[in-house]
Backbone as ProteinMPNN parsed JSONL, in Angstrom:
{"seq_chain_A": "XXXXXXXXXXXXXXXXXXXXXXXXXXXXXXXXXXXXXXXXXXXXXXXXXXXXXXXXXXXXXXXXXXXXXXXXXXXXXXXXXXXXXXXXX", "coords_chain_A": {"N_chain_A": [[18.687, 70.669, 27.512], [17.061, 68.302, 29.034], [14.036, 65.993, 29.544], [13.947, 63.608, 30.465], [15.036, 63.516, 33.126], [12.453, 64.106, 34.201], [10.806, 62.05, 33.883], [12.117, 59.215, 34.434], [11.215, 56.869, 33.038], [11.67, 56.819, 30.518], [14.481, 56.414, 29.718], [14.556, 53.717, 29.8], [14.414, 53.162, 26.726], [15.496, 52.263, 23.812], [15.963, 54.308, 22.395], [15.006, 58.125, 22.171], [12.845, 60.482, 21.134], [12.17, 64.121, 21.865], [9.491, 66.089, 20.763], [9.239, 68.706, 21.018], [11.613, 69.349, 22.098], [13.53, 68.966, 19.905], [12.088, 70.746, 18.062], [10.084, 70.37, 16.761], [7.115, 69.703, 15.787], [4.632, 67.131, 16.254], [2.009, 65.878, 14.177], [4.138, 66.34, 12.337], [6.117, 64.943, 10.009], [8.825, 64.71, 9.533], [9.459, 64.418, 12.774], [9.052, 62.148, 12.7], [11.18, 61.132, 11.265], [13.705, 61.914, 12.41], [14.243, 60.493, 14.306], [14.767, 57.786, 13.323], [16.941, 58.65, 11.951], [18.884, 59.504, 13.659], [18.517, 56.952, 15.514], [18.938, 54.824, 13.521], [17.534, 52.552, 12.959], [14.982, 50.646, 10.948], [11.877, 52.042, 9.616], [9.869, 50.176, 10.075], [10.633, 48.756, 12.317], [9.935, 49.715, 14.439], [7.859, 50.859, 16.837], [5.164, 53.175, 17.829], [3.802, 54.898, 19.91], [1.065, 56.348, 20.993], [-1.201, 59.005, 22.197], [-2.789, 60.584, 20.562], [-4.805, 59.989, 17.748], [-4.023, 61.187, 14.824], [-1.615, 61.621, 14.916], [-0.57, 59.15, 15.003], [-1.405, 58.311, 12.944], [0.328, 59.111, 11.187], [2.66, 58.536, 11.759], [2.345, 55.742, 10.965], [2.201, 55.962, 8.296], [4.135, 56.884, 7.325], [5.744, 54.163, 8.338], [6.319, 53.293, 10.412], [5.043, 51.33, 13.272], [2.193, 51.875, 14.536], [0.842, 52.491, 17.371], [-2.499, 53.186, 18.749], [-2.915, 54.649, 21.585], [-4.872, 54.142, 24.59], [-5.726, 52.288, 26.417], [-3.794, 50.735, 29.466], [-3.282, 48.467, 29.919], [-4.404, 47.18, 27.306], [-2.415, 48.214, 25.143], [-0.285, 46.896, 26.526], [-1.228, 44.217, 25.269], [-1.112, 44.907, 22.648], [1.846, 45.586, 22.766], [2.499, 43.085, 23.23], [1.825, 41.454, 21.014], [3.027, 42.159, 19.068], [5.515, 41.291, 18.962], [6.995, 42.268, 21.479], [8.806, 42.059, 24.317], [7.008, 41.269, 26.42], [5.391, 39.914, 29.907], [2.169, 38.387, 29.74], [-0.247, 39.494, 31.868]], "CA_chain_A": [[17.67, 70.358, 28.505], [16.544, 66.613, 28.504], [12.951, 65.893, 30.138], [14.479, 61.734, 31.276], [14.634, 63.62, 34.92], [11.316, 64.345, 34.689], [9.988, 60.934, 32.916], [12.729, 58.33, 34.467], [10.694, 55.193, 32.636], [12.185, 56.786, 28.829], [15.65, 55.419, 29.902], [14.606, 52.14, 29.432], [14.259, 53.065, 25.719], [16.465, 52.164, 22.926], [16.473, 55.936, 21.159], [14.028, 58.867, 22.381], [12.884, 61.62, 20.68], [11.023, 64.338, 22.129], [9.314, 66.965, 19.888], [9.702, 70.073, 21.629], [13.779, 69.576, 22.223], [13.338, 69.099, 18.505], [11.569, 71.926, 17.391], [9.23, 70.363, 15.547], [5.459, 69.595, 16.442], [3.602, 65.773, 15.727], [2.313, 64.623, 13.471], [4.733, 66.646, 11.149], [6.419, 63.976, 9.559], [10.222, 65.259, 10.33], [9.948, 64.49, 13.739], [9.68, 60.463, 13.293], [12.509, 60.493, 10.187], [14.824, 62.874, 12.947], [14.337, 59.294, 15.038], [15.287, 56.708, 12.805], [18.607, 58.945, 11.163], [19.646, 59.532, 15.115], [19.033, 55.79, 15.845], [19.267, 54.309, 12.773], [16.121, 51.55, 12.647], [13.937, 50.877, 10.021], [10.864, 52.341, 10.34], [8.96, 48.942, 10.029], [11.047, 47.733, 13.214], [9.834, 50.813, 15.654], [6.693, 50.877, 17.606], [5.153, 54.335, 17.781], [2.962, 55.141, 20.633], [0.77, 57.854, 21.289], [-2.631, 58.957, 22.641], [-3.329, 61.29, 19.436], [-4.669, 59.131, 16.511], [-2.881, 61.713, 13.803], [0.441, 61.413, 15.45], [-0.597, 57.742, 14.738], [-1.638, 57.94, 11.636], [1.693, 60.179, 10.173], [3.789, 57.354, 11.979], [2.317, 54.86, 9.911], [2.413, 56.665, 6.868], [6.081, 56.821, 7.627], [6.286, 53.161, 7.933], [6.135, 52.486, 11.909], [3.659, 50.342, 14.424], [1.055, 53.086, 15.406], [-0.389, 52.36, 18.484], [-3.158, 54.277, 19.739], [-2.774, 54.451, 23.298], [-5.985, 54.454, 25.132], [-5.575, 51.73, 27.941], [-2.703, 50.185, 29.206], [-3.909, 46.433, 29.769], [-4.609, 47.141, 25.611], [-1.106, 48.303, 25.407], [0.578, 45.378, 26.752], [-1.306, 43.203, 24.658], [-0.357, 45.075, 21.605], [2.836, 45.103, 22.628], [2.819, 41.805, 23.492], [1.143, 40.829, 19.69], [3.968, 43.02, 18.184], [6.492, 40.451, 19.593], [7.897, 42.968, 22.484], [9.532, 40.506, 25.353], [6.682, 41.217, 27.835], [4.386, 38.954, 30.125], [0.895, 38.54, 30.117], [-1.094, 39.893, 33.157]], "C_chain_A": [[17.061, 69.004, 28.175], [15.122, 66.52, 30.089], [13.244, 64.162, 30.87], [14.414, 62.251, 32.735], [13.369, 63.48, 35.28], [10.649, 63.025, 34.486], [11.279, 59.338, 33.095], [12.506, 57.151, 33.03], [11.411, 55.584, 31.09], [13.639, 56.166, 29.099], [16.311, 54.353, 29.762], [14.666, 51.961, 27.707], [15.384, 53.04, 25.078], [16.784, 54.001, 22.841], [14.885, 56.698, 21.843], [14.097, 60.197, 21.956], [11.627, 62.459, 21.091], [10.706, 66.014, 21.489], [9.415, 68.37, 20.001], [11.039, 70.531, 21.692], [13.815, 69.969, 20.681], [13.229, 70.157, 17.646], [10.976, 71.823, 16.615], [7.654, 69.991, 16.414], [4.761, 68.127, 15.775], [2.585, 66.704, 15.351], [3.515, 64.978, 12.447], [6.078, 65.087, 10.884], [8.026, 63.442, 10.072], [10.457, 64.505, 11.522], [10.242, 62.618, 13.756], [11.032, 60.406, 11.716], [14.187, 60.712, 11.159], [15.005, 61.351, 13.499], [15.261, 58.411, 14.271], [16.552, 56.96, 11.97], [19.067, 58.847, 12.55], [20.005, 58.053, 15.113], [18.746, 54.54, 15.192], [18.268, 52.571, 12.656], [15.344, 52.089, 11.8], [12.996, 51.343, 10.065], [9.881, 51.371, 10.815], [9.429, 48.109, 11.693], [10.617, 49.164, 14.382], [8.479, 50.89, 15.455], [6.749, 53.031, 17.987], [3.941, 54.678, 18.875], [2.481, 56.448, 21.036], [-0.789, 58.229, 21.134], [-3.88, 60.092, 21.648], [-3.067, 60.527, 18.41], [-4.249, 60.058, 14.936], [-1.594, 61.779, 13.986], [0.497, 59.929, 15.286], [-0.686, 57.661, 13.214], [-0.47, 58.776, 10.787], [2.755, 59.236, 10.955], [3.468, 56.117, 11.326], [1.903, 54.75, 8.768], [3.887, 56.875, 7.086], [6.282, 55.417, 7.553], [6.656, 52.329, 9.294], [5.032, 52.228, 12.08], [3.031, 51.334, 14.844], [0.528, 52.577, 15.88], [-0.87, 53.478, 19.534], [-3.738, 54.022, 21.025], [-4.45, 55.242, 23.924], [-5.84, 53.604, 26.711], [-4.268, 51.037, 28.391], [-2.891, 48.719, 29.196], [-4.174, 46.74, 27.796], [-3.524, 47.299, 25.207], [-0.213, 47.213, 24.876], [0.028, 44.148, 25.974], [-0.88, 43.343, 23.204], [1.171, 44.936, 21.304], [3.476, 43.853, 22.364], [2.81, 40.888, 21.848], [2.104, 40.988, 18.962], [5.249, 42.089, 18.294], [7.471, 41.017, 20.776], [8.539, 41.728, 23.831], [8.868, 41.097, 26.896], [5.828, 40.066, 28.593], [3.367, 39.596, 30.12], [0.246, 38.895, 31.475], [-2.379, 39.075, 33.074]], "O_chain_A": [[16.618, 68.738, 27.058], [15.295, 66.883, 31.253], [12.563, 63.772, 31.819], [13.82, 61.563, 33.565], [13.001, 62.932, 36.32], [9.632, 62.99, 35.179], [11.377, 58.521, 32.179], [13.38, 56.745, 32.264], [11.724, 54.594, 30.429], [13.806, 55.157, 28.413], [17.475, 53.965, 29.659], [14.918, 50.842, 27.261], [16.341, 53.664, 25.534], [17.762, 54.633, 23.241], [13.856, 56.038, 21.992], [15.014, 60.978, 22.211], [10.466, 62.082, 20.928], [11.474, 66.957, 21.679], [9.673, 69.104, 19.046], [11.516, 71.64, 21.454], [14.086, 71.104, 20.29], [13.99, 70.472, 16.732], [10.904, 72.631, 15.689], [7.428, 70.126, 17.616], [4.37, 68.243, 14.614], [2.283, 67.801, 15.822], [3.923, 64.063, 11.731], [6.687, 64.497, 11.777], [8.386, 62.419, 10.655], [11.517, 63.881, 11.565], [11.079, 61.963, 14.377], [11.601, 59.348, 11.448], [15.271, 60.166, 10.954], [16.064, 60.865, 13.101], [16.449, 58.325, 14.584], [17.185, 56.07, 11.403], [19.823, 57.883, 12.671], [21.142, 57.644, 14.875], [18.428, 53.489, 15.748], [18.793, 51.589, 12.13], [14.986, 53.258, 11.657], [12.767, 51.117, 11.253], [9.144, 51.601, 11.774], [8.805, 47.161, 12.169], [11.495, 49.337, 15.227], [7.907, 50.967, 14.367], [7.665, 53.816, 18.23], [2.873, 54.667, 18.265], [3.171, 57.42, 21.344], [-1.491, 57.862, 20.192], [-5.076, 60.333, 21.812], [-1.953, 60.229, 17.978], [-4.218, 59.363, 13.92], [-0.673, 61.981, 13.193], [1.602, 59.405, 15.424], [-0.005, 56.939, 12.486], [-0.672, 58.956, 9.586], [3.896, 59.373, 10.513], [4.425, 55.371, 11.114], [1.366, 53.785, 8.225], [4.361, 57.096, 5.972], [7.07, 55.141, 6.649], [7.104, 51.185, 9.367], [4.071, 52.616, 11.416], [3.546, 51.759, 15.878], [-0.408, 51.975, 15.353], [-0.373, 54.174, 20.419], [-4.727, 53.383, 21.386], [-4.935, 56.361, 23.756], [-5.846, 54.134, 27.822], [-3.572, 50.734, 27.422], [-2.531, 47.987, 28.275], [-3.748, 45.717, 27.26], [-3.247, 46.262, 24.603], [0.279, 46.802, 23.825], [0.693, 43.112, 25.976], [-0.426, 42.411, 22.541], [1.721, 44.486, 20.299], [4.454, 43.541, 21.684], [3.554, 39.948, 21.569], [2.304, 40.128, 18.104], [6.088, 42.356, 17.434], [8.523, 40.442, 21.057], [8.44, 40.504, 23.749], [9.453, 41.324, 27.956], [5.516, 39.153, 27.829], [3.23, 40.801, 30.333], [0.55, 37.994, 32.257], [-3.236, 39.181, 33.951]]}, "name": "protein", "num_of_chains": 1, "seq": "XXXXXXXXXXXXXXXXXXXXXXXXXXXXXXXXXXXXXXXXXXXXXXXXXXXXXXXXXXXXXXXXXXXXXXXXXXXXXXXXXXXXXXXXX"}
């Protein structure tokens, strides 16, 4: 069962992992290592987004970009800071 029908915009992503298919539950640690053995990036080179700051803070105790998602104009500028290849608004 893959949730991409329901959520087109993950498609655009390199590698997606989502914790329920999984069987595991954020922040447990597991679920971002299951990521980076699937699709094989460092953890230092993966952006971790997510609107619970302990699912932030156990992704960068792992060694990814935790960003805590609150607005999206804040977002895009993090992204943007992070070096992602978007424009400014």
């Amino acid at each position: 069962m893959s949730c991409l029908g329901e959520w087109p915009f993950l498609e655009k992503f390199d590698g997606v992992i989502v914790s329920g298919l999984e069987g595991l539950v954020k922040p447990d640690p597991r679920l971002y290592r299951v990521f980076c053995e699937r699709y094989s990036p460092a953890p230092d080179n993966c952006v971790f987004i997510d609107d619970s700051e302990p699912n932030i803070v156990a992704a960068r105790k792992y060694g990814m970009h935790g960003i805590h998602f609150k607005d999206p104009m804040m977002l895009r500028k993090e992204l943007i800071a992070l070096g992602l290849p978007l424009k400014a608004k």
